[in-house]
C-alpha positions in Angstrom: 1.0 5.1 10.0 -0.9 5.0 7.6 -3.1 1.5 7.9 -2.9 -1.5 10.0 -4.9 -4.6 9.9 -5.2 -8.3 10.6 -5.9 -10.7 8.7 -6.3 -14.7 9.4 -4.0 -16.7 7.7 -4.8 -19.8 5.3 -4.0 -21.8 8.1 -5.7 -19.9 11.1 -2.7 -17.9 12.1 -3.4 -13.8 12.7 -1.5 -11.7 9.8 -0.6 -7.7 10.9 -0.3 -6.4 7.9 1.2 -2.2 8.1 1.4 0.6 5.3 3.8 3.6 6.6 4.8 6.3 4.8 4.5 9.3 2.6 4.7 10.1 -0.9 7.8 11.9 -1.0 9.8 9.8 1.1 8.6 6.3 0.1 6.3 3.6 1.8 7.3 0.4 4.4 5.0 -2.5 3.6 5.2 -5.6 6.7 3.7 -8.4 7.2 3.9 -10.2 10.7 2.9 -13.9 11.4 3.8 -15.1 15.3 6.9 -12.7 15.9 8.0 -13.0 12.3 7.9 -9.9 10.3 9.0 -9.0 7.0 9.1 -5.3 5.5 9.6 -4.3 1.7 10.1 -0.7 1.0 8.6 1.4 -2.4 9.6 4.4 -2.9 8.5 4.3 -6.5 4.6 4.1 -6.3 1.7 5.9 -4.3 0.1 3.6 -1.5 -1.3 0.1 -2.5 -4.7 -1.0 -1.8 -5.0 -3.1 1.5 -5.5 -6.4 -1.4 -2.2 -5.6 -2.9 -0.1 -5.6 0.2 -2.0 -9.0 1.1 -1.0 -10.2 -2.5 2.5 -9.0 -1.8 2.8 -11.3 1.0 1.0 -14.1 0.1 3.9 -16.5 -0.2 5.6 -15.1 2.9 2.4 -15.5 5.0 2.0 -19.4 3.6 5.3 -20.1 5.1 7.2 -20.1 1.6 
């Protein structure tokens, strides 16, 4: 693993946000809001910046 954090949510829900991976294999993004996660895998790019995952999400964590 190579981050984990949480985040509250526009409106006041906890975010866990995740970053696995390694450069040669590819990195798993997820995003979980009360038992609903979503993942997106990169295998193209080195690790994003905690505000780039977060902006990534954005619309999934508003519920769109």
């Amino acid at each position: 693993m190579l981050d984990e954090w949480t985040k509250p949510s526009p409106d006041g829900k906890t975010v866990t946000y995740k970053m696995e991976g390694e450069p040669r294999v590819g990195f798993v993004y997820s995003a979980g809001v009360e038992g609903r996660n979503i993942k997106q895998l990169s295998t193209s790019e080195g690790p994003l910046t905690r505000e780039q995952v977060e902006a990534r999400f954005a619309d999934y964590v508003a519920g769109e």
